[in-house]
Backbone as CSV, one residue per row, in Angstrom:
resi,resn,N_x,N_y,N_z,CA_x,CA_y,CA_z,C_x,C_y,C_z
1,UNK,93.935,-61.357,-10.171,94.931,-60.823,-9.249,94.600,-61.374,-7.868
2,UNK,95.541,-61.947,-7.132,95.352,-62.413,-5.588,95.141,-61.224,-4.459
3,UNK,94.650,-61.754,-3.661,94.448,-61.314,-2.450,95.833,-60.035,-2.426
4,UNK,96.775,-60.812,-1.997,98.079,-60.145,-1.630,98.570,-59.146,-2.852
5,UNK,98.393,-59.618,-3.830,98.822,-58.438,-5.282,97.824,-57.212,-4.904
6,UNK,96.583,-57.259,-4.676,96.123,-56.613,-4.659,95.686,-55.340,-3.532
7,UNK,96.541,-56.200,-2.455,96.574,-55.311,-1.460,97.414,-54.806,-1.312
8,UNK,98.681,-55.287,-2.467,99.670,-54.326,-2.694,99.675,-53.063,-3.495
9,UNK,99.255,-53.092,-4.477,98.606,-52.389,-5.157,97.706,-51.351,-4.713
10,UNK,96.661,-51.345,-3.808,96.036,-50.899,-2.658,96.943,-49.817,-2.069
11,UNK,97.846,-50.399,-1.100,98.912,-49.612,-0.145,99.185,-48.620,-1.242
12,UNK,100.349,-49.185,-2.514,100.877,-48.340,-3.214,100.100,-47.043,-3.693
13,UNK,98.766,-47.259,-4.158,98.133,-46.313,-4.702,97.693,-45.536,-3.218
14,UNK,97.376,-45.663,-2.691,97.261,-45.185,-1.017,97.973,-43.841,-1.070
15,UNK,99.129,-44.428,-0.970,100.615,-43.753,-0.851,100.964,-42.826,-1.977
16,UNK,100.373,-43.064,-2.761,100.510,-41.846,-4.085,99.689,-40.741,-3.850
17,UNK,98.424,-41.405,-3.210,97.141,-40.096,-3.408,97.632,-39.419,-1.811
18,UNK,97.846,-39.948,-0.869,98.214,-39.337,-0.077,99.573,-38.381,0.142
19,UNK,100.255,-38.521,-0.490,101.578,-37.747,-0.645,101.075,-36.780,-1.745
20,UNK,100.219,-36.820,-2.718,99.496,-36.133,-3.734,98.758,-34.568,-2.698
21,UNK,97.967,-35.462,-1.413,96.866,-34.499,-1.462,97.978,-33.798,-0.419
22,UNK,99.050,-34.367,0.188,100.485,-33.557,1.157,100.266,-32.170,-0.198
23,UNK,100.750,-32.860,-1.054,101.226,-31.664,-2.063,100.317,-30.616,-2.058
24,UNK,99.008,-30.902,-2.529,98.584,-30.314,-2.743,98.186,-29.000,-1.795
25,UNK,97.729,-29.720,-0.652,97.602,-29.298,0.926,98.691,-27.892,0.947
26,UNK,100.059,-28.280,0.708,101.277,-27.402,0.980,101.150,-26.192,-0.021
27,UNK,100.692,-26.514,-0.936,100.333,-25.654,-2.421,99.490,-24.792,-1.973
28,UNK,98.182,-25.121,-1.622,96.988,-24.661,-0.622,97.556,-23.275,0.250
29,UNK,98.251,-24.203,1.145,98.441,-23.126,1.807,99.345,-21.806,1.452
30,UNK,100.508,-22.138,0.396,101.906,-21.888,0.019,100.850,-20.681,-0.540
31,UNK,99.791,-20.743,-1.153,99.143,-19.382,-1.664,97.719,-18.873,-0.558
32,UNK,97.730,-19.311,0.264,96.853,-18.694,0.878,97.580,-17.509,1.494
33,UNK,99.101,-17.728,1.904,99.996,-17.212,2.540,100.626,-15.742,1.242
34,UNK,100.882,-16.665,0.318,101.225,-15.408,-0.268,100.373,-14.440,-1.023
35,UNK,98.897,-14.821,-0.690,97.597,-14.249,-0.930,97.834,-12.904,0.000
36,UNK,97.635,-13.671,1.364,97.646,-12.418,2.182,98.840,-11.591,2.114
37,UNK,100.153,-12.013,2.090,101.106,-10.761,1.568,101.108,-10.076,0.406
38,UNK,100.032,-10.954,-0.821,99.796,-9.728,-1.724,99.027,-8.838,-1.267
39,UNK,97.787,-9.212,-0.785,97.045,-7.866,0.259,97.749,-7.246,0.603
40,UNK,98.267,-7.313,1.417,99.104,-6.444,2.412,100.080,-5.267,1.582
41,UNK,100.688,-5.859,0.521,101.642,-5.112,0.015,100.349,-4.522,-0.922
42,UNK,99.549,-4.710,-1.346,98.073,-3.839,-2.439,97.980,-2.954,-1.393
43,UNK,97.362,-3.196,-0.197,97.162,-2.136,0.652,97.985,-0.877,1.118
44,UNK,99.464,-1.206,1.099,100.605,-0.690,1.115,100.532,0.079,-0.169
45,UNK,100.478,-0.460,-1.523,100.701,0.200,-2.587,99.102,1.633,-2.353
46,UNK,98.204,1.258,-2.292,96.908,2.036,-2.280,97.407,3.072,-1.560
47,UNK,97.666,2.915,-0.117,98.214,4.126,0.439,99.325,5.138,-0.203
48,UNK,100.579,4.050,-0.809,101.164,5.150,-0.986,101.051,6.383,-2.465
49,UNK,99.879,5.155,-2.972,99.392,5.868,-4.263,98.153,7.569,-4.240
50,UNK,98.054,7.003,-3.285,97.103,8.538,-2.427,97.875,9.679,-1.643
51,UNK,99.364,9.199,-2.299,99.689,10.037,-1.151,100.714,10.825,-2.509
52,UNK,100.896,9.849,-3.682,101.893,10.417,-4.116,101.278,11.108,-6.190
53,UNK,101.607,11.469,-7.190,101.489,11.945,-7.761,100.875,11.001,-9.283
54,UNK,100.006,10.967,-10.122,99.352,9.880,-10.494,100.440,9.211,-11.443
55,UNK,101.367,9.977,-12.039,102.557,9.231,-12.933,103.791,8.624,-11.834
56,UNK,103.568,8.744,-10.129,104.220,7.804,-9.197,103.711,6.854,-9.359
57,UNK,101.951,6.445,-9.507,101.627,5.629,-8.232,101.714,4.426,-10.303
58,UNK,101.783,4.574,-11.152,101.759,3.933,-12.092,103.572,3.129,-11.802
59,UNK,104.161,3.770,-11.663,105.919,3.307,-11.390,105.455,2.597,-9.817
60,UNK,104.899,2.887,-8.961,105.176,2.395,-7.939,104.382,0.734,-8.329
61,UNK,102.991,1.048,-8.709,102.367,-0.508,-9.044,103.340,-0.987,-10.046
62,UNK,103.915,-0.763,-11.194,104.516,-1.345,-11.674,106.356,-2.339,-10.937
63,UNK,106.745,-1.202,-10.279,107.507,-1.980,-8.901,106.981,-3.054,-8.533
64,UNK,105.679,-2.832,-8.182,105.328,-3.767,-7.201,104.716,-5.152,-7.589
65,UNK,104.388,-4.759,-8.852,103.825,-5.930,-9.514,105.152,-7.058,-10.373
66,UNK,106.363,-6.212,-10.172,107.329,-6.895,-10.819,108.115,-7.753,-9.082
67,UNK,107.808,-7.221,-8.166,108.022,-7.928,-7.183,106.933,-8.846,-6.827
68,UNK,106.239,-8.697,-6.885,105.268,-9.851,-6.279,105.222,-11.137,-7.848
69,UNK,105.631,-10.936,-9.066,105.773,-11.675,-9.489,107.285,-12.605,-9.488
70,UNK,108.320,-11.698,-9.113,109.280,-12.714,-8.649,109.375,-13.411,-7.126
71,UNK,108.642,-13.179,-6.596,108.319,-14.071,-5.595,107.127,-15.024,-5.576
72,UNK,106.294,-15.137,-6.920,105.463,-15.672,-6.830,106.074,-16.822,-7.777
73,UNK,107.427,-16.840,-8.748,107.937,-17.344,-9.073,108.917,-18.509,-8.419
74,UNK,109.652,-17.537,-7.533,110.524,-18.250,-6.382,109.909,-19.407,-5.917
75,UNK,108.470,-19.225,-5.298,107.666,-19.839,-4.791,106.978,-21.492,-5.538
76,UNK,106.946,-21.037,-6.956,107.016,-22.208,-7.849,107.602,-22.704,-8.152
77,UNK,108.828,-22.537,-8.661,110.057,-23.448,-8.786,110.176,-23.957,-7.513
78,UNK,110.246,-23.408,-6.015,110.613,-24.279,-5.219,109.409,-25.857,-4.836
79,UNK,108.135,-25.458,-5.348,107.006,-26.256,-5.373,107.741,-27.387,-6.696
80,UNK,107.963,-27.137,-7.340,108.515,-27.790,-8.652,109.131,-28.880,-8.004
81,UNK,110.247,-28.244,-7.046,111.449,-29.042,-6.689,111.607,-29.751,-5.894
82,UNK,110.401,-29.450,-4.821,109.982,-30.121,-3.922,109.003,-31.339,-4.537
83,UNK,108.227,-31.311,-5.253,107.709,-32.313,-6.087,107.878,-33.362,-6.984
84,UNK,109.362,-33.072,-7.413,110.440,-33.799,-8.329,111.052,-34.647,-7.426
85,UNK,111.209,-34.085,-6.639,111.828,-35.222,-5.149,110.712,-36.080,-4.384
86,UNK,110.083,-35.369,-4.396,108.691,-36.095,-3.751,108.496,-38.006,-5.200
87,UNK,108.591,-36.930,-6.289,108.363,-38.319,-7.251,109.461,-39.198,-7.272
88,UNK,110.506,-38.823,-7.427,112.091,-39.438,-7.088,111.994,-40.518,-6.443
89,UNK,111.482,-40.103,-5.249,111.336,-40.661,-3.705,110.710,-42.016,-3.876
90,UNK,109.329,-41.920,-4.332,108.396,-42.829,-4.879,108.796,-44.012,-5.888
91,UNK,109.462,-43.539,-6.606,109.864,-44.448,-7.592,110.997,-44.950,-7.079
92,UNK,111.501,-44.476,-6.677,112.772,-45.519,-5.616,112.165,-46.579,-4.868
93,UNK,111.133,-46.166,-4.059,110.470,-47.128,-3.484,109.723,-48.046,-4.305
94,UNK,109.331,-47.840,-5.541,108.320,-48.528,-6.294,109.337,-49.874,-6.658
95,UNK,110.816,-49.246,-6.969,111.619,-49.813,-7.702,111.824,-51.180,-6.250
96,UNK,111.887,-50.492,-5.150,112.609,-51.273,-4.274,111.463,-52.655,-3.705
97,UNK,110.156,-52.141,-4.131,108.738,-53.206,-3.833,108.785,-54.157,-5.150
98,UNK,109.050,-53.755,-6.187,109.241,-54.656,-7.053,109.981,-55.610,-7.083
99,UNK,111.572,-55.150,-6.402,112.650,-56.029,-6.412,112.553,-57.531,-5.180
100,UNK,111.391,-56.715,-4.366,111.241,-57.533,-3.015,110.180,-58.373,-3.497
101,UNK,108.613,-58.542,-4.239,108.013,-58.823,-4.579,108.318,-59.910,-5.882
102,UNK,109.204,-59.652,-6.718,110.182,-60.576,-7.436,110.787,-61.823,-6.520
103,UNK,111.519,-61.468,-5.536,111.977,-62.548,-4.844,110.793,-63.062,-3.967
104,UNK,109.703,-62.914,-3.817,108.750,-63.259,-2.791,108.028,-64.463,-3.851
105,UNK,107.635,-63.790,-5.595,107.538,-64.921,-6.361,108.552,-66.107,-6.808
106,UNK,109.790,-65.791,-6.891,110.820,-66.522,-7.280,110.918,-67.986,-6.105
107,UNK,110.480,-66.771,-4.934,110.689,-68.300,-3.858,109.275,-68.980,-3.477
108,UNK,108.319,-68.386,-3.304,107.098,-69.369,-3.762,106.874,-70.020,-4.725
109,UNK,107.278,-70.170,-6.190,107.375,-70.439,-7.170,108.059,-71.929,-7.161
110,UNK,109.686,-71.615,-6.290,110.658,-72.902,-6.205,109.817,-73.532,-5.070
111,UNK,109.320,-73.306,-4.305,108.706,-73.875,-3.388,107.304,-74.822,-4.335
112,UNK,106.562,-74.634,-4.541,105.692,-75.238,-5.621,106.251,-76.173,-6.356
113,UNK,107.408,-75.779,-6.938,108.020,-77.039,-7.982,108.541,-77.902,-6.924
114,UNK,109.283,-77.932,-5.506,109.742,-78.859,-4.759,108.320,-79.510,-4.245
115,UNK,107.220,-78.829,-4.125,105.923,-80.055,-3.643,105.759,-80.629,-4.755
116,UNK,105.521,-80.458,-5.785,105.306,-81.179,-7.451,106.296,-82.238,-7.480
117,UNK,107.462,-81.786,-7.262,108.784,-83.120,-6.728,108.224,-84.287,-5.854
118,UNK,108.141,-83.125,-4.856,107.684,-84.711,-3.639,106.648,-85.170,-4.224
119,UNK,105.694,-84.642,-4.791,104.570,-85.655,-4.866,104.372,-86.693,-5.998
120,UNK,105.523,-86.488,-7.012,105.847,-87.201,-8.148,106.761,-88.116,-7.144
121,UNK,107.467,-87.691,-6.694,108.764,-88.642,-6.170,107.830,-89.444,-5.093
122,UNK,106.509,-89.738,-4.458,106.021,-90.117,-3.492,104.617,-91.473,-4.919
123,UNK,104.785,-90.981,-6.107,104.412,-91.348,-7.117,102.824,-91.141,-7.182
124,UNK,102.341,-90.295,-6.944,101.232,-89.825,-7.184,101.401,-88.479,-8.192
125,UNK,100.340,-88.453,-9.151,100.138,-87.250,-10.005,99.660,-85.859,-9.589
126,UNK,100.195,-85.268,-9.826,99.488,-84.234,-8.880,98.017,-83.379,-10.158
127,UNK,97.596,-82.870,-9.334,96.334,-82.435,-10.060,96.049,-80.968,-10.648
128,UNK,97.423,-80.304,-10.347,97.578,-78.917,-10.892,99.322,-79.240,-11.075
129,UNK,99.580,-78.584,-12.134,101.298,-77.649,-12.028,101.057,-76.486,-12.723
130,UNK,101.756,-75.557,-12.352,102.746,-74.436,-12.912,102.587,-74.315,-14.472
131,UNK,101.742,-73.437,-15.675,102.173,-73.309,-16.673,102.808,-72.343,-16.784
132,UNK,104.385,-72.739,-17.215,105.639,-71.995,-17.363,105.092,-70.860,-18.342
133,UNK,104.033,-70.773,-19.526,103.723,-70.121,-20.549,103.196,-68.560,-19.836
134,UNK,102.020,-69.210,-18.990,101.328,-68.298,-18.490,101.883,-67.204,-17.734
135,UNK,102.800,-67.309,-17.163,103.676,-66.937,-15.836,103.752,-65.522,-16.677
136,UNK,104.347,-65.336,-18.085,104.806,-64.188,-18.215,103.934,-63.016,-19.074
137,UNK,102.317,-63.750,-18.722,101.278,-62.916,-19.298,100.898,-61.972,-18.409
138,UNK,99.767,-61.086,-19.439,99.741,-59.643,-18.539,98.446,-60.325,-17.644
139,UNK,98.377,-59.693,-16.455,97.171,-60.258,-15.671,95.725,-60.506,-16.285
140,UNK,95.262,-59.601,-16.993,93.864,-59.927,-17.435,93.502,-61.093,-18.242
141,UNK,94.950,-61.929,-19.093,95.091,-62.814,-20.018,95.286,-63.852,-19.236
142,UNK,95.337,-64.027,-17.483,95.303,-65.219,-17.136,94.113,-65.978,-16.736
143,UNK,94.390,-67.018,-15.950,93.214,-67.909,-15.380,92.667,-68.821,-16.051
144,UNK,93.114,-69.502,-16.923,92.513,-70.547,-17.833,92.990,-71.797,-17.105
């Protein structure tokens, strides 16, 4: 792999782990946050369980535990959805480095066969060309 493939490759993976550890980071916090409003509402429930009759405070935790699980839900699907776009995003771009990187070989490529021209047409042999074979192997199978 060249210099330049590989510093493409480089960037790209860059750009994955860093939008990765965004995620994660947001996740991080997305429950540190609703950590402390479960406190808050436990603490809330404790009080009002001392205050009220022991077959309340079983209905009241049960309330409360059916609310803090639909918001702890809310909270994931929107992580979901935000992450599905996040990958979306990526692969659009992956798609759009490929398409640019295609034409970056296509025209270095014609460029190579026009020096192989001149230098046949100038009648000297040249001492490397282009095997058309190789071109469409996977990287580790080249270099011979």
């Amino acid at each position: 792999m060249d210099d330049n493939t590989a510093n493409i490759v480089k960037n790209i993976a860059e750009i994955l782990l860093g939008i990765g550890g965004l995620s994660g980071l947001a996740a991080f916090v997305g429950q540190l946050m609703l950590r402390k409003k479960t406190n808050a509402e436990a603490d809330k429930i404790v009080a009002e369980t001392e205050k009220k009759l022991p077959s309340d405070a079983a209905n009241t935790l049960a309330e409360a535990s059916g609310k803090i699980a639909h918001e702890y839900q809310g909270l994931l699907d929107e992580h979901k959805k935000n992450t599905a776009l996040a990958i979306e995003s990526m692969e659009d771009e992956i798609e759009d480095l490929k398409k640019s990187y295609a034409r970056r070989i296509t025209y270095l490529l014609n460029g190579i066969q026009m020096l192989m021209d001149q230098i046949v047409g100038l009648g000297a042999k040249p001492c490397w060309s282009p095997n058309k074979s190789e071109l469409d192997l996977p990287e580790d199978k080249k270099g011979s």
